[in-house]
C-alpha positions as CSV (number, residue, x, y, z in Angstrom):
1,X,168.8,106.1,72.9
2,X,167.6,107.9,76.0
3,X,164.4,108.8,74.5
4,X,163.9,105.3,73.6
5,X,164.5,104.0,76.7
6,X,161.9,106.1,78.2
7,X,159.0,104.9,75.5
8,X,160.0,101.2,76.4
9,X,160.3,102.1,80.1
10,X,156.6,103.7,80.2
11,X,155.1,101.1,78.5
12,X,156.9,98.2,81.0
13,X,155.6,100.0,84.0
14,X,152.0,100.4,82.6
15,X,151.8,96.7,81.4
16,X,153.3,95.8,84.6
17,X,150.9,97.2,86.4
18,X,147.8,96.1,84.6
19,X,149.4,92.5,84.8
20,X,148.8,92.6,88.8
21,X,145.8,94.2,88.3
22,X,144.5,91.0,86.6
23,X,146.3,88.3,88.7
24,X,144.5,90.3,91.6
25,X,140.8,89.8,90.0
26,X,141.6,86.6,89.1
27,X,143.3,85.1,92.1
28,X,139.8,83.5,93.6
29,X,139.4,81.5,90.6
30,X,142.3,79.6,90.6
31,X,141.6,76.0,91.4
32,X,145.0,75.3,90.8
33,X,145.3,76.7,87.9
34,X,147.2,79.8,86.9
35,X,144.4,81.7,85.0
36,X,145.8,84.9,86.1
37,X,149.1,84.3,84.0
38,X,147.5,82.3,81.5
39,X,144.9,85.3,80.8
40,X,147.4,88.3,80.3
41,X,149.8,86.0,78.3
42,X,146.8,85.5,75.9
43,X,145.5,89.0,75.8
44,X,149.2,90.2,75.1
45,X,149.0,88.1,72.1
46,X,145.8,89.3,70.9
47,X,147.1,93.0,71.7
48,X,150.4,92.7,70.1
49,X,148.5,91.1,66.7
50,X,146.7,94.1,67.1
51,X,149.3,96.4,66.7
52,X,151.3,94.5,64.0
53,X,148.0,94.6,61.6
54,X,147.3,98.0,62.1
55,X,150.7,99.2,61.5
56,X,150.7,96.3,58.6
57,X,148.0,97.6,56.8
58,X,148.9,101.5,57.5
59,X,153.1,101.2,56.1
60,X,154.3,102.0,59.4
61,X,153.8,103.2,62.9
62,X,155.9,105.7,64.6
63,X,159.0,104.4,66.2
64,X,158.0,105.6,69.7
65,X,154.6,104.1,69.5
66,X,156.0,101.0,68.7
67,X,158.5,100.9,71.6
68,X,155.6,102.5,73.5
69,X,152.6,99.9,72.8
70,X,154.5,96.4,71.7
71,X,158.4,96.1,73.5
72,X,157.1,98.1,76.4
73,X,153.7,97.7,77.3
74,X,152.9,94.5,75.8
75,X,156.6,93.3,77.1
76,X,155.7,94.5,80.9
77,X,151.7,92.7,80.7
78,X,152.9,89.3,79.1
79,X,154.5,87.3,81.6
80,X,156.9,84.1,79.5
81,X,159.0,83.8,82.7
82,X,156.4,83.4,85.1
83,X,154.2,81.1,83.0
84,X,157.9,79.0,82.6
85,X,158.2,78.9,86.8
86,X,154.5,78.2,86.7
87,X,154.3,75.7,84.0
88,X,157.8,74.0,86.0
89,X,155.9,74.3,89.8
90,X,152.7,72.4,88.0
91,X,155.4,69.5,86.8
92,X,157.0,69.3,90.1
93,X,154.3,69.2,91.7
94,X,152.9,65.8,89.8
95,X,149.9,67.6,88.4
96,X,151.1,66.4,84.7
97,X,147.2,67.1,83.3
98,X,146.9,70.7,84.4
99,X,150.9,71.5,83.6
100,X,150.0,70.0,79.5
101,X,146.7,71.6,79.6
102,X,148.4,75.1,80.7
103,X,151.3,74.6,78.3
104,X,149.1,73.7,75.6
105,X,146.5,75.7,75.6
106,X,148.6,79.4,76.3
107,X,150.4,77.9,73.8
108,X,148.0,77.2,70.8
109,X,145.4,80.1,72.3
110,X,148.4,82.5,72.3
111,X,149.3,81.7,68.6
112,X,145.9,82.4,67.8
113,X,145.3,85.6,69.7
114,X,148.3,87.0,67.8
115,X,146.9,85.4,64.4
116,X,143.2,87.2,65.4
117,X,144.4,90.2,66.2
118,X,146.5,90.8,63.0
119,X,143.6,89.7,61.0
120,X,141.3,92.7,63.1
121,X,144.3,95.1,63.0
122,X,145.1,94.3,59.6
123,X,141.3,95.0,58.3
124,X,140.2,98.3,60.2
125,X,141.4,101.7,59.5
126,X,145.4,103.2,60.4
127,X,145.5,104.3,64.2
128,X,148.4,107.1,63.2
């Protein structure tokens, strides 16, 4: 369970940290709007449909790679809680256009990120 722990742990902090890395590059271009959360939730989704076709198509991927890749790093870089305070601070804030246009598109672009990336990972050679 330790070990575990440790693969899921390792990921977190590496997704964590390339999470802040990429609201830090994009925190110029806001405008208002969150593209910094809005960008790694939608990469995480491409990412993770990544890793479910390849391990799809190979049979299966190595139970530490797994905790490794999708709970931990994916987990620490995708960021559902702050694009929930976000998407609540937009609403609050009376800005009802940008909060449905945030909502909608992380949500429809996210569901497709995941769908694209399991097609890719599903279609190119086993990783492992």
């Amino acid at each position: 369970m330790l070990k575990e722990l440790l693969w899921v742990g390792a990921g977190s902090c590496l997704g964590g940290m390339a999470r802040y890395g990429v609201s830090l590059l994009l925190r110029s271009a806001s405008g208002g709007f969150p593209w910094g959360t809005f960008v790694v939730n939608v990469a995480g989704c491409l990412l993770i449909g990544l890793l479910w076709g390849w391990s799809s198509r190979q049979g299966s991927m190595p139970a530490s790679v797994n905790l490794f890749l999708s709970v931990g790093l994916c987990g620490g870089f995708t960021t559902f809680s702050t694009f929930s305070k976000e998407s609540l601070s937009l609403l609050q804030s009376g800005q009802l256009s940008t909060f449905l246009l945030y909502v909608l598109l992380s949500l429809l672009l996210g569901i497709a990120a995941v769908a694209l990336g399991w097609r890719i990972g599903h279609s190119v050679a086993p990783l492992f």
